[in-house]
Structures are given as C-alpha cells and as structure tokens.
C-alpha atoms as one frame of an Amber mdcrd trajectory, in Angstrom:
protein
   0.000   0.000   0.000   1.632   3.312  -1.052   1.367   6.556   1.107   2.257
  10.029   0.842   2.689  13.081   3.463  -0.546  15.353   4.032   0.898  19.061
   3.085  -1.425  20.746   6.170   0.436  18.707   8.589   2.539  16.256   7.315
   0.882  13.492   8.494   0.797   9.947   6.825  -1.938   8.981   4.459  -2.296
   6.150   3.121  -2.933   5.235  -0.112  -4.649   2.278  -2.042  -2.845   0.275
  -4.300  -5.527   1.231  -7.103  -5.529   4.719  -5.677  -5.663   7.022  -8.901
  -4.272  10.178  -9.990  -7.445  12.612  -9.273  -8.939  10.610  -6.456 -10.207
  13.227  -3.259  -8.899  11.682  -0.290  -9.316  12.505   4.041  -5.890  12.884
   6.092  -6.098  10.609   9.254  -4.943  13.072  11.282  -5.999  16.756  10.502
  -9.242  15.989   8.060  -8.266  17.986   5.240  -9.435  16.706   1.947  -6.564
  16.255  -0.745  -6.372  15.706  -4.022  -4.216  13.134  -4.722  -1.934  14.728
  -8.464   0.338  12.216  -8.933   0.614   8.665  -8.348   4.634   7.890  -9.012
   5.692   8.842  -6.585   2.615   9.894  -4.483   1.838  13.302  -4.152  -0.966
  14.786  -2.796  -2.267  19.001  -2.785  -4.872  20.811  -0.854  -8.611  19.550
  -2.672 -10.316  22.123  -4.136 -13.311  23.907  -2.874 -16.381  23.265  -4.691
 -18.963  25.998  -5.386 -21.969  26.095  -5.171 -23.516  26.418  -8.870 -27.132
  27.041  -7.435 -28.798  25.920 -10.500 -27.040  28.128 -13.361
C-alpha cells in the first residue's frame, strides 16, 4: 500500500494500491481533503473547494 505526506500537517496517508491520480482523499490526522496529483511517486495538494452552482 503506497502513502504520501498530508501538506497541512505532514501526516501519513495512506494510499490504495488502485488509488488514482485525481482521487479526493481525508488525512487521518488533521481531516483535510486532498487531491491526490500524482501517483509515481505519491503526491498529494490541498482539494479544491467546490462551489456552489445554485442551478445556473
């Protein structure tokens, strides 16, 4: 199972081994949601916010 370091608070987060480039994951430890942009090697950024498209 491959992990990579949450860049809030550098915790560990582990990864599945079909985890894929794009996939919105939790950190463990702080709760942030992250985007996980590359898969070799495992990198994961900040998720971004969704808005709210109220129907346009």
């Amino acid at each position: 199972m491959a992990s990579a370091n949450c860049p809030e608070c550098e915790g560990d987060v582990a990864l599945g081994d079909d985890a894929m480039q794009g996939e919105i994951v939790s950190c463990p430890d702080c709760g942030v949601e992250l985007e996980l942009v590359s898969t070799s090697p495992p990198k994961l950024e900040p998720a971004p916010e969704e808005e709210e498209d109220w129907g346009e």
